[in-house]
C-alpha positions in Angstrom: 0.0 0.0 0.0 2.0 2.9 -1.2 0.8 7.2 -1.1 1.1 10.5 -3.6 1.9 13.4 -3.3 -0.8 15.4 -4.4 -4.5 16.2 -4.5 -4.4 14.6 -8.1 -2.8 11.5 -9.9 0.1 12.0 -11.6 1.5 10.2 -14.3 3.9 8.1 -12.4 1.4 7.9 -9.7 -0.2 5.8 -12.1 2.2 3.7 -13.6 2.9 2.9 -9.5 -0.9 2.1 -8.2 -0.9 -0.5 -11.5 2.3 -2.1 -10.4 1.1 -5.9 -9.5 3.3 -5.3 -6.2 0.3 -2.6 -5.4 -3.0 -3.3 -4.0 -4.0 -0.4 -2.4 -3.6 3.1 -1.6 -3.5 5.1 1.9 -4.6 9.0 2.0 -3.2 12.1 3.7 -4.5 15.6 4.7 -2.2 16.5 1.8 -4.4 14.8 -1.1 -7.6 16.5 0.6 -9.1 20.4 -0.6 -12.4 19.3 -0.5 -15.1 17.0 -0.6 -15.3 17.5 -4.9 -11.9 16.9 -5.2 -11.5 14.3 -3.0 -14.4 12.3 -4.7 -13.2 13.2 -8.3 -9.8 11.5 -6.7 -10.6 8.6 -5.5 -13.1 7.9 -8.8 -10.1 8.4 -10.5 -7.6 5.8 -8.3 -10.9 3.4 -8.6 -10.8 3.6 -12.5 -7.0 2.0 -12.9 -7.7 -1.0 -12.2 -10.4 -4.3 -11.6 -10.8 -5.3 -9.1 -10.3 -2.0 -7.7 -7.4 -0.9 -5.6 -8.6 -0.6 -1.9 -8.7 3.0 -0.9 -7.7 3.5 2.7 -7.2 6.7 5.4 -6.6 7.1 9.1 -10.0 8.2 10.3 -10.4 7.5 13.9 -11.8 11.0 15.0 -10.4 13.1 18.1 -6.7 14.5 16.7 -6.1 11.6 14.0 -8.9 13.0 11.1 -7.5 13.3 7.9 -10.1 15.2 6.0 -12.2 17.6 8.4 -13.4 20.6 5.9 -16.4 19.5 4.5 -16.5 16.2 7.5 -18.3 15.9 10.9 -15.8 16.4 13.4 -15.8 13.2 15.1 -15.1 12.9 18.5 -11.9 11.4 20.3 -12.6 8.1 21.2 -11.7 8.5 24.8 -14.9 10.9 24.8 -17.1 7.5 24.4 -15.1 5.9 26.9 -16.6 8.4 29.5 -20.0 7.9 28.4 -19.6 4.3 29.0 -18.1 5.1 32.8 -21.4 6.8 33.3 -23.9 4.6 31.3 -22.6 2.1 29.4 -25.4 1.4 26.9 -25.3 4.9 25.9 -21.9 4.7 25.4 -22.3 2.0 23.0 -25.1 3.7 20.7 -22.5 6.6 20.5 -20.2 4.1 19.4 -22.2 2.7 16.7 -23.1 6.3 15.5 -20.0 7.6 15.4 -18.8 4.5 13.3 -22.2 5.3 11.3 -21.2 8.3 10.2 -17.2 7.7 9.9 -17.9 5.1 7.4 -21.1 6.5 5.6 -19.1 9.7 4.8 -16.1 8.1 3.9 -17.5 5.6 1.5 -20.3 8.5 0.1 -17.1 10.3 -1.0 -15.6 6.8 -2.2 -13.0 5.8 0.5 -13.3 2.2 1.0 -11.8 1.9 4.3 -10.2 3.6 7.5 -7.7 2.2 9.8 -9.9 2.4 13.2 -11.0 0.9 16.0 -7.9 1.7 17.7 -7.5 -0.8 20.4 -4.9 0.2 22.8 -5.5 0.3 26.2 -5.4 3.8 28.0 -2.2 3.3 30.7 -2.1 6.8 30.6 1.9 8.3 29.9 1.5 7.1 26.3 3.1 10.1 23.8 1.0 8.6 20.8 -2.0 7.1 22.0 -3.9 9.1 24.8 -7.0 10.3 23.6 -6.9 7.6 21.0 -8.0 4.8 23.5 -11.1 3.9 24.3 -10.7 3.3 27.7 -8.3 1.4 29.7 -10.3 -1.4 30.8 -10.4 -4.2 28.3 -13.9 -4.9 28.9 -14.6 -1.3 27.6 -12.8 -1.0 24.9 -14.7 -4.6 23.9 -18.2 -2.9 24.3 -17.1 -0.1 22.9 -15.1 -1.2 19.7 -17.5 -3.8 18.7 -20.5 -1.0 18.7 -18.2 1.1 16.7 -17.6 -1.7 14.3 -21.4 -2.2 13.7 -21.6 1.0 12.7 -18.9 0.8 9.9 -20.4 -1.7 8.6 -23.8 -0.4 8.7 -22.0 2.3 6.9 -20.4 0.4 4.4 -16.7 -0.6 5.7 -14.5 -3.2 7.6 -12.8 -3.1 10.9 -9.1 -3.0 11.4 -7.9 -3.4 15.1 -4.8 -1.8 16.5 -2.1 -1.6 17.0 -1.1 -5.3 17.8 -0.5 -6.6 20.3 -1.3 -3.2 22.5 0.8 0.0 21.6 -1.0 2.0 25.1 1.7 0.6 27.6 4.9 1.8 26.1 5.6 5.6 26.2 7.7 6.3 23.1 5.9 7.2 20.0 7.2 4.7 17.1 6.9 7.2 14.6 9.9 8.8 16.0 11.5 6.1 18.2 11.5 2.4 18.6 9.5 1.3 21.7 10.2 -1.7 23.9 7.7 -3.8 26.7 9.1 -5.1 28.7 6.7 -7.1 30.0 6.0 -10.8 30.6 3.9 -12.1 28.5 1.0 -13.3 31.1 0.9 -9.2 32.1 -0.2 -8.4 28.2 -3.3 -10.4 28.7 -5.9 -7.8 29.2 -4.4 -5.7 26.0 -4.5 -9.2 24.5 -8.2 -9.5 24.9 -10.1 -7.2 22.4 -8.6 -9.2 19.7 -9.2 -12.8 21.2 -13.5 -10.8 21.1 -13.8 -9.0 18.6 -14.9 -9.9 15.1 -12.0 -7.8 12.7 -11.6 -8.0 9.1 -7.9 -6.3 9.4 -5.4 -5.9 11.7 -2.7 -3.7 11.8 0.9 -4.3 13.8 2.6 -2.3 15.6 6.5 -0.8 15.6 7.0 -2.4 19.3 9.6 -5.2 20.2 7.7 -7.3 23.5 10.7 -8.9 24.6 8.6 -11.8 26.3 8.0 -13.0 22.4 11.5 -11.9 20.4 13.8 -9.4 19.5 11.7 -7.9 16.2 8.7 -5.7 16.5 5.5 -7.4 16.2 5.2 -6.1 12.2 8.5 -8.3 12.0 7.7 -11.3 14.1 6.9 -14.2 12.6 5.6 -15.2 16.6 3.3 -12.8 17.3 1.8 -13.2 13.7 1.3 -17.2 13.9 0.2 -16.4 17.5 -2.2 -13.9 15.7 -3.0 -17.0 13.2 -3.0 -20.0 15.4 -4.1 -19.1 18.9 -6.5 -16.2 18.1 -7.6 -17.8 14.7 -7.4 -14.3 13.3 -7.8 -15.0 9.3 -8.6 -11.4 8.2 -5.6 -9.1 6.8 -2.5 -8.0 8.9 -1.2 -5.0 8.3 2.0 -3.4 9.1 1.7 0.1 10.5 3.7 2.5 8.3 7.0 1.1 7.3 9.0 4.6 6.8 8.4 5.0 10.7 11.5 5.0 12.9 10.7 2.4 14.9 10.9 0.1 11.8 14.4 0.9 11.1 15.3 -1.9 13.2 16.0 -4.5 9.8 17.4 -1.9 8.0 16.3 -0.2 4.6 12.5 -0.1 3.2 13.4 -3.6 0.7 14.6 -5.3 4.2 11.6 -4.7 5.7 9.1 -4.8 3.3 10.5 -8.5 2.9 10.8 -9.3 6.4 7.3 -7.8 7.0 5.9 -10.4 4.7 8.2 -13.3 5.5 6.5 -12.8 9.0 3.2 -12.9 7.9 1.7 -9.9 7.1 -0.9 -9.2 4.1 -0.1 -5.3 3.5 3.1 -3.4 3.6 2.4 -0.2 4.3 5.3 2.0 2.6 4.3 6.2 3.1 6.1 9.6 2.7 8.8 7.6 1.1 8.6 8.1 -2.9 12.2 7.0 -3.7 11.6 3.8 -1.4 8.7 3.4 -3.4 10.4 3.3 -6.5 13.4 0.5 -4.9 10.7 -1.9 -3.6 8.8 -1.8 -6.6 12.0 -2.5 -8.8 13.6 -5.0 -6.3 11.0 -7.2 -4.3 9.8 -10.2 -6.0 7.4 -11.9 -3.6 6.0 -15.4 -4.3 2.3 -15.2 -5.4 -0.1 -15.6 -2.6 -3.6 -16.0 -3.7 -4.8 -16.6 -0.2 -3.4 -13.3 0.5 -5.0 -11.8 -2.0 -8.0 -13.0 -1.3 -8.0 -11.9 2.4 -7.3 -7.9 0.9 -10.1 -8.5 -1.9 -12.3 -8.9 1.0 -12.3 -5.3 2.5 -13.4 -4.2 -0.7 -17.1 -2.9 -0.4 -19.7 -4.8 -2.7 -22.6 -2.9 -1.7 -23.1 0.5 -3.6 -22.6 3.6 -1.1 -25.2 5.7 -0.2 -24.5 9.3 -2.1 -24.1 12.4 0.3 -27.5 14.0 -0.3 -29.2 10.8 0.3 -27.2 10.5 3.6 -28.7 14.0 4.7 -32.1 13.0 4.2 -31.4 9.9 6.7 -33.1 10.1 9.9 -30.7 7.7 11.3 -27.5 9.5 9.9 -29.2 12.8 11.3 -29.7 11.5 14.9 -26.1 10.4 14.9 -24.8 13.7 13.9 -26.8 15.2 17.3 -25.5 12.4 19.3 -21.6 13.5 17.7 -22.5 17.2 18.5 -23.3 16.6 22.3 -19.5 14.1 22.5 -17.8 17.0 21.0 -19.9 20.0 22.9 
């Protein structure tokens, strides 16, 4: 899953998102103006190929939103988490709205998918995730993450849990250094849990080494992705988190990890705000052909036609979500 640069495909942009090596595309606040453009973009990434490339964007709401002009405003999802302290079915239903309307308005505007519900629990000293979290209590973020997930796919859109196997614990940020837990593996249990329960169609790794499995990050470990496979019976997509990030550095240059990531086991490589790399992978890597693979990523791909956006304002049930998101966000 590679990026551009712009608001609008280039001609090498092109020639890249047809590569066989490519099945999908993630989005940045970079590629957005506005709702027109974006849609007149994403028509246009849809049209080079079949069966289309999947279209993807960090979404969650709170401070990770990537297109907010012409969006709700979602809420951080730490703000359902406190409705859940003080009533837990309300919590949920504000879940399930807010997932409503996250999906419905990315997929009226043809974004096929969004990298949420982020799973982490909230230990608190966290420099990435914060806010992010649900709620600290696995139990919560459960409740909480599966109403969300009913509402993406009443919306339109898959799930993808993260980031595996629990980023909330460490404090570094892995964008910018490479976290270690130091943990024993019976005291990751609770962060564990929400992907034993929940029902995900993706899952995305995360740029921390758990020294109570081995000495790679879990995008890199081969463990913690056959544990993913064998003892969770996770068969959806695993994706790496963002393989330009520092705290995959640790196997060396973007062809290194692009092939460790999948010799490991994951499904999608993400490779972002790294053109050249781009380019080296694409010239260098020559995976063996994985139709199961393939199949898993075909999967996220929405069958059912989105609704358009006037049809989504007419919606009583789109409408009432959009109060419920006002009073989270009031």
């Amino acid at each position: 899953m590679i990026d551009i640069a712009g608001t609008e495909l280039t001609d090498l942009d092109r020639e890249r998102l047809c590569h066989p090596l490519v099945g999908g595309i993630i989005l940045f606040s970079r590629n957005y103006v506005d709702p027109v453009q974006l849609t007149a973009l994403t028509a246009a990434i849809h049209e080079l190929r079949s069966p289309a490339l999947l279209i993807a964007v960090d979404h969650e709401g709170g401070r990770v939103q990537r297109f907010r002009d012409g969006f709700t405003r979602l809420p951080p999802m730490a703000a359902l988490g406190r409705l859940w302290d003080s009533d837990a079915a309300k919590g949920c239903e504000a879940a399930r709205q807010v997932g409503y309307v996250l999906a419905a308005e990315l997929r009226a505007r043809g974004v096929d998918y969004s990298f949420t519900p982020v799973l982490d629990l909230d230990y608190g000293p966290s420099r990435v995730i914060g806010d992010r979290a649900f709620h600290r209590r696995p139990e919560a973020v459960v409740a909480l993450a599966a109403a969300l997930g009913e509402g993406l796919r009443q919306g339109g859109m898959g799930t993808c849990g993260k980031h595996f196997p629990g980023h909330g614990y460490v404090v570094p940020d892995s964008h910018v250094e490479l976290p270690v837990d130091d943990r024993a593996f019976e005291a990751m249990q609770e962060d564990i849990e929400p992907y034993r329960q929940l029902g995900l169609d993706g899952i995305m790794a995360a740029h921390v080494i758990y020294n109570c499995m081995d000495c790679n990050t879990a995008v890199f470990s081969n463990k913690w992705i056959d544990y993913l496979r064998k003892q969770i019976r996770f068969d959806g997509v695993v994706f790496t988190d963002d393989l330009s990030m520092a705290g995959a550095g640790v196997v060396g240059d973007m062809l290194a990890r692009v092939e460790t990531a999948y010799a490991a086991g994951c499904d999608m490589l993400l490779v972002c705000n790294a053109p050249d790399a781009v380019g080296q992978v694409l010239a260098n890597w020559k995976p063996a052909v994985d139709a199961h693979r393939s199949r898993r990523i075909k999967a996220l791909l929405a069958t059912a036609p989105a609704k358009s956006w006037e049809e989504l304002q007419a919606e009583p049930n789109y409408q009432s979500a959009l109060l419920t998101i006002s009073r989270l966000m009031a």
